[in-house]
Backbone as JSON Lines, residues from 0, in Angstrom:
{"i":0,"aa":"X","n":[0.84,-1.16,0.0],"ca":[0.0,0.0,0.0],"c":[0.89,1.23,0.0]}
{"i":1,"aa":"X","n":[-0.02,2.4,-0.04],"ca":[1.14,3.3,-0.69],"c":[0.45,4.64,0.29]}
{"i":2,"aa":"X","n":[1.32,4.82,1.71],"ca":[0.62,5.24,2.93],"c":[0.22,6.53,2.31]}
{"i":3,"aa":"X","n":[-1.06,6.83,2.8],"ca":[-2.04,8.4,2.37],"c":[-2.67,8.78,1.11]}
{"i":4,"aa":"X","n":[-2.44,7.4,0.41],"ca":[-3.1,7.38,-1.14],"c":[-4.12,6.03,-1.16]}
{"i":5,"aa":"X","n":[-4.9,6.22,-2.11],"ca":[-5.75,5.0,-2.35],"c":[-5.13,3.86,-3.55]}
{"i":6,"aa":"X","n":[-3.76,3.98,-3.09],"ca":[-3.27,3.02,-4.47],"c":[-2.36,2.01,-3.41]}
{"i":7,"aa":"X","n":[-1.96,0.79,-4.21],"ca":[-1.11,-0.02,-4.14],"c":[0.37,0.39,-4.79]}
{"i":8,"aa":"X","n":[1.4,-0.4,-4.45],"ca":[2.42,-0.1,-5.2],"c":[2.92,-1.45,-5.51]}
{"i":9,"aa":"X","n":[3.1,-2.35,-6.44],"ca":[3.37,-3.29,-7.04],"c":[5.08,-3.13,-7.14]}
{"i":10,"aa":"X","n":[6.34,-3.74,-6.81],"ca":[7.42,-4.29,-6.95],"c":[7.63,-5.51,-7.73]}
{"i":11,"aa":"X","n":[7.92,-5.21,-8.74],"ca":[8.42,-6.55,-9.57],"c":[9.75,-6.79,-9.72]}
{"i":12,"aa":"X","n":[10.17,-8.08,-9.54],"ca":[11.61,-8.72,-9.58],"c":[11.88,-8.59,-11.05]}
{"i":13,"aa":"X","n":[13.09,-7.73,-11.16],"ca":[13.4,-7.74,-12.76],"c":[14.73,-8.9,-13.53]}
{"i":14,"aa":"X","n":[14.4,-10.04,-12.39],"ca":[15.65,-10.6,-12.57],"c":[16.73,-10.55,-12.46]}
{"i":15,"aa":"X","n":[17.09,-9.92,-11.99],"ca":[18.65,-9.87,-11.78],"c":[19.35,-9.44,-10.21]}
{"i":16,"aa":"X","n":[18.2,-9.59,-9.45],"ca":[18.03,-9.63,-8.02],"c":[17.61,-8.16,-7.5]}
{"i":17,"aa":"X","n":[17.39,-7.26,-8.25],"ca":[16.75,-5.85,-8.38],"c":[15.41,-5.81,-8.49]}
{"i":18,"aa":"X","n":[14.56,-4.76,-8.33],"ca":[13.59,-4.21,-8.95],"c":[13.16,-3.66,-10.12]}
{"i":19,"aa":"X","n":[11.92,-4.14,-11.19],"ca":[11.74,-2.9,-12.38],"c":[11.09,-1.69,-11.49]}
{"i":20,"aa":"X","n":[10.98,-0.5,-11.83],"ca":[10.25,0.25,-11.72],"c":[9.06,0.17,-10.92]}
{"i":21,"aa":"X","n":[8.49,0.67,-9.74],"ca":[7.16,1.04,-9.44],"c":[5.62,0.71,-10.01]}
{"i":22,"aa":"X","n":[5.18,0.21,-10.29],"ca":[4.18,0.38,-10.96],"c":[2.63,0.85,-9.75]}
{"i":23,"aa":"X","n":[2.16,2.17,-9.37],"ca":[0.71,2.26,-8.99],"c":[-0.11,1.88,-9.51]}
{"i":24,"aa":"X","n":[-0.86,1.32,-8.7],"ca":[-2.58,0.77,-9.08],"c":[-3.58,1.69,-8.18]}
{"i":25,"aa":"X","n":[-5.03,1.75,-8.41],"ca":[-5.37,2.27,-7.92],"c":[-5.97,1.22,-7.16]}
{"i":26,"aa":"X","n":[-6.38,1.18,-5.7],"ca":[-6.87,-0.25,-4.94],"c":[-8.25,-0.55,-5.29]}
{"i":27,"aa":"X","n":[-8.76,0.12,-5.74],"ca":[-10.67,0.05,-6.1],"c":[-11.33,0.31,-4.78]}
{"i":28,"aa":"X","n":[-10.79,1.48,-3.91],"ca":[-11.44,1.29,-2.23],"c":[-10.8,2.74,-1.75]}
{"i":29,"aa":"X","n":[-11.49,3.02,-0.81],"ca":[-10.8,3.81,0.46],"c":[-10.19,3.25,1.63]}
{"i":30,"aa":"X","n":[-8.39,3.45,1.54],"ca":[-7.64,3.52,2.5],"c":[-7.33,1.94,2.58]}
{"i":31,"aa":"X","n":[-6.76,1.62,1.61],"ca":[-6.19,0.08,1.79],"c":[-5.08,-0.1,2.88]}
{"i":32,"aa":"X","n":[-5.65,-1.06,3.2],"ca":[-4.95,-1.74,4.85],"c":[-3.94,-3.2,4.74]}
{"i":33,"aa":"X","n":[-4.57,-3.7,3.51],"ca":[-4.15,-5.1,3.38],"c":[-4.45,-5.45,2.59]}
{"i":34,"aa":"X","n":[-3.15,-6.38,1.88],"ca":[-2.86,-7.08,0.44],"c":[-2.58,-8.68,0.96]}
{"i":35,"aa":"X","n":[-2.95,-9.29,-0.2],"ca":[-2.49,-10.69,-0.22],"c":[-2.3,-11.25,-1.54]}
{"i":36,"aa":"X","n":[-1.7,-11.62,-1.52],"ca":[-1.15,-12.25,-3.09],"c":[-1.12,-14.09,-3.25]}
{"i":37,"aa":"X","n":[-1.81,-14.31,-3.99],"ca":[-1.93,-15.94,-4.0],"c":[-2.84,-16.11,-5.43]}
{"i":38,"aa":"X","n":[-2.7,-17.57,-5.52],"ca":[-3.71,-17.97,-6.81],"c":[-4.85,-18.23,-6.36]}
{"i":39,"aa":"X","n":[-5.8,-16.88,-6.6],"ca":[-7.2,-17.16,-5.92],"c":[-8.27,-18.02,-7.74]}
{"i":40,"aa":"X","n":[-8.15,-17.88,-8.46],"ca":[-8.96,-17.72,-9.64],"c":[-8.3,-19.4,-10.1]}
{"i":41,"aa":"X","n":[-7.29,-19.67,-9.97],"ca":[-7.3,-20.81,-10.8],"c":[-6.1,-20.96,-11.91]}
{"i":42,"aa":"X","n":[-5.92,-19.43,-12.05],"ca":[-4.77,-19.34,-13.15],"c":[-3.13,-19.33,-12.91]}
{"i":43,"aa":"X","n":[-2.2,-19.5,-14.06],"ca":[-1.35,-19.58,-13.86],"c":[-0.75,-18.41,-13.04]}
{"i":44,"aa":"X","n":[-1.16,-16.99,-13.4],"ca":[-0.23,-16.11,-12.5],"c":[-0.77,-15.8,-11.37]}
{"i":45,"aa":"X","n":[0.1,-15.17,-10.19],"ca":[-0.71,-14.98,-9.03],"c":[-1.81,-13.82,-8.83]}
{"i":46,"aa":"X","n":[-2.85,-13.54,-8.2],"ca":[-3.84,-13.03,-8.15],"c":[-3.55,-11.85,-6.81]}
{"i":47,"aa":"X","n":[-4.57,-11.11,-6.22],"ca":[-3.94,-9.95,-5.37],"c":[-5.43,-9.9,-4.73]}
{"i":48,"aa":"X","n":[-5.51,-9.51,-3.66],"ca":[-6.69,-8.73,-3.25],"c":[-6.37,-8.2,-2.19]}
{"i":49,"aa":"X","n":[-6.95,-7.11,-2.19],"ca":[-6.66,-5.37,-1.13],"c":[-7.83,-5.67,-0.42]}
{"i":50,"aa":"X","n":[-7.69,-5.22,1.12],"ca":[-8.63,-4.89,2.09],"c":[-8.62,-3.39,2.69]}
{"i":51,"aa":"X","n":[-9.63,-3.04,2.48],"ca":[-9.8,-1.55,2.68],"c":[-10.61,-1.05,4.28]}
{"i":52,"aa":"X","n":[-10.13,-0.04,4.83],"ca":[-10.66,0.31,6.06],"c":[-11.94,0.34,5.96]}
{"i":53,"aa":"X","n":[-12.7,0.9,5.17],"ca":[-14.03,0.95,4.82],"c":[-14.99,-0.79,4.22]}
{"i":54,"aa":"X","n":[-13.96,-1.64,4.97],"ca":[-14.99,-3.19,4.38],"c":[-15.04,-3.33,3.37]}
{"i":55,"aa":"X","n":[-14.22,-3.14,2.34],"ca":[-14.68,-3.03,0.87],"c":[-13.14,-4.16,0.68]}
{"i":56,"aa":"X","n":[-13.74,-5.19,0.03],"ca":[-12.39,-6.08,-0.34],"c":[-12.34,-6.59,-1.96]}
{"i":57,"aa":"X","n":[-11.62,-5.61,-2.62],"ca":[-11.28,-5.52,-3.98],"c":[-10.39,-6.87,-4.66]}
{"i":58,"aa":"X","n":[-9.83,-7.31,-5.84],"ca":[-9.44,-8.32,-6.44],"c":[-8.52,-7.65,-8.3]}
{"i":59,"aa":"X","n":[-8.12,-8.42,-8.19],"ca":[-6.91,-8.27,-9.08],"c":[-6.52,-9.03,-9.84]}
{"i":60,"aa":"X","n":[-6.81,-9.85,-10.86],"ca":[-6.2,-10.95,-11.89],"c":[-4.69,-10.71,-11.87]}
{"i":61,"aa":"X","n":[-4.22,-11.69,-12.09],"ca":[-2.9,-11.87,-12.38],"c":[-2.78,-11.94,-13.7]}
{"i":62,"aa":"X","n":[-1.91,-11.27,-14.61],"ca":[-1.82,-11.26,-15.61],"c":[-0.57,-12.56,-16.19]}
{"i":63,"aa":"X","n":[-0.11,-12.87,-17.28],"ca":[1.25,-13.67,-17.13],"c":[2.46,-12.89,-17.64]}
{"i":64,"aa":"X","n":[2.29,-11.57,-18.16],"ca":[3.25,-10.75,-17.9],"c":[3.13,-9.56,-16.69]}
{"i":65,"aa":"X","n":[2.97,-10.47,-15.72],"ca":[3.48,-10.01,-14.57],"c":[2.33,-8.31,-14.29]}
{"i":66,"aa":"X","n":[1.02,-8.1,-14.48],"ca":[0.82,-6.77,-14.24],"c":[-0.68,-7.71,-13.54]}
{"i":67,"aa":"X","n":[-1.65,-6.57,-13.26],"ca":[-2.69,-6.96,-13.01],"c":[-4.05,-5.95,-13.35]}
{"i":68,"aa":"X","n":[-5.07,-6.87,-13.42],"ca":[-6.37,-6.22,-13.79],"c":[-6.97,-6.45,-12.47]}
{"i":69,"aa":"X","n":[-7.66,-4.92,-12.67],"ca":[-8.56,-4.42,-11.57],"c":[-10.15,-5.4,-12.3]}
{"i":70,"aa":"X","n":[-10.72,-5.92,-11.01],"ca":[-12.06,-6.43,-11.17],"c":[-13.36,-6.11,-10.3]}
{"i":71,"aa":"X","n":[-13.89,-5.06,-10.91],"ca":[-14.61,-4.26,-9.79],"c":[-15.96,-5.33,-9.82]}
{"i":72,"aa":"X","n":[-16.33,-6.26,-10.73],"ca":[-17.39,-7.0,-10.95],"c":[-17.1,-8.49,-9.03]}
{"i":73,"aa":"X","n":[-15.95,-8.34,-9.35],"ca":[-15.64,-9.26,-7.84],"c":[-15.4,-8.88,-6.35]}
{"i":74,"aa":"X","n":[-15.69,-7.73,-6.2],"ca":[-15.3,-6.46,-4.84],"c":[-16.47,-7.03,-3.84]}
{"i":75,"aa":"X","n":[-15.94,-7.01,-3.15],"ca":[-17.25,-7.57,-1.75],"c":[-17.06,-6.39,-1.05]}
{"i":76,"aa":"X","n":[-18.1,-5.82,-0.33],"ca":[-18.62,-4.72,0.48],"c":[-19.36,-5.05,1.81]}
{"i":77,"aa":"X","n":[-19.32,-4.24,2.8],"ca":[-20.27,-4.59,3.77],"c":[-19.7,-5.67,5.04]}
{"i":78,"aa":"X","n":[-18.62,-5.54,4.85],"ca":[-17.81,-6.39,5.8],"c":[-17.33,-5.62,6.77]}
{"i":79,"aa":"X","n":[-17.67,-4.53,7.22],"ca":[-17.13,-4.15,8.8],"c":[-15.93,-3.66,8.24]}
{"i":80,"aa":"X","n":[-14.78,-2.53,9.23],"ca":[-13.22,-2.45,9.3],"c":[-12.55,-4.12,8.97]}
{"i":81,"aa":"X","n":[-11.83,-3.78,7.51],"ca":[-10.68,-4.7,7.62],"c":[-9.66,-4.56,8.16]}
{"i":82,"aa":"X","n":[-9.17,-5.07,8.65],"ca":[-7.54,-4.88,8.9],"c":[-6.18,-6.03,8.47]}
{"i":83,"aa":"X","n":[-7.19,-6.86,8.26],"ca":[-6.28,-8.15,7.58],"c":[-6.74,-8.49,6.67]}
{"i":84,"aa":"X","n":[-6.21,-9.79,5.75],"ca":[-6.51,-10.24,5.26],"c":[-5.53,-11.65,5.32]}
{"i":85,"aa":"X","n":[-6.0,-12.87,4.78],"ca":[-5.3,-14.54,5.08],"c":[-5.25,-15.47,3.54]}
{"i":86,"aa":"X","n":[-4.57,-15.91,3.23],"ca":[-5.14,-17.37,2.23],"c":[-4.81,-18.23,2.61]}
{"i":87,"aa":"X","n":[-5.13,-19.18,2.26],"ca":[-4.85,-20.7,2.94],"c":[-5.86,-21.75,2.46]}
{"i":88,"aa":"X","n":[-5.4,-22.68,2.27],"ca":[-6.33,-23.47,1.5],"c":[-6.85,-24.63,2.79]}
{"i":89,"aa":"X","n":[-8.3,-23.76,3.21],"ca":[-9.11,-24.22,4.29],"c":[-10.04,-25.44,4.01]}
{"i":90,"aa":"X","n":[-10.36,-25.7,2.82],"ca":[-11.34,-26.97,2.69],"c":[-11.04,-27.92,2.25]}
{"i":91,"aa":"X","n":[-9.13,-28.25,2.18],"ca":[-8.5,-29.78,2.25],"c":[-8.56,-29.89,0.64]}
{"i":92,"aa":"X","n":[-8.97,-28.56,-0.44],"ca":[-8.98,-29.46,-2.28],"c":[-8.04,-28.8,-3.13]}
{"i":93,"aa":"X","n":[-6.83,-28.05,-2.1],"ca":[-6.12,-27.43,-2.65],"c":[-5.68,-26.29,-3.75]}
{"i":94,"aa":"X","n":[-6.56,-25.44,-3.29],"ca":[-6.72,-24.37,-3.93],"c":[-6.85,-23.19,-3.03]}
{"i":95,"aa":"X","n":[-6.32,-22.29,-2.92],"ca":[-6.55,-21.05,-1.76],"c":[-7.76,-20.39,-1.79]}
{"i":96,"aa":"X","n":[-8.19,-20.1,-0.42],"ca":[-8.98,-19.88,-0.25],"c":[-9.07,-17.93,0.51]}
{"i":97,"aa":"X","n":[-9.6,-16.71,0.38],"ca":[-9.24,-16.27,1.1],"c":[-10.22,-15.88,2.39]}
{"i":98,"aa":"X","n":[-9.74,-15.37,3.78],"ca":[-10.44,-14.85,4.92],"c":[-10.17,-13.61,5.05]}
């Protein structure tokens, strides 16, 4: 998260044990608190989802060159203050799950 803005800041490994460049996203929320990164969808690249102070928990495709799409069609609302967020693959069929 990217403290006093409504964006994320994405770090990508450019190979060579460095960083490329910065890339901002905007989080799809007010005041993101918490990121998690895992394969939520199924696909090969990893997936992202932001938790926002305002209960609003946004989502992110993984792209396979490494960027991501915002998915406002998958945003859950109405969940109280986040302050965390978890994955873990809770129902034993191996696939992550998130809390």
């Amino acid at each position: 998260m990217a403290p006093g803005t409504d964006e994320v800041v994405v770090l990508r490994g450019e190979g060579a044990g460095g960083f490329a460049p910065a890339v901002w996203l905007p989080s799809g929320g007010s005041q993101p608190v918490a990121v998690v990164i895992a394969q939520l969808v199924g696909e090969v690249a990893p997936d992202s989802a932001v938790g926002h102070r305002d209960g609003i928990v946004t989502f992110f495709w993984g792209n396979a060159d490494g960027t991501f799409t915002f998915r406002p069609a998958s945003t859950v609302s109405g969940l109280g203050v986040v302050t965390a967020l978890a994955v873990a693959d809770m129902t034993g069929d191996g696939e992550a799950t998130w809390s």
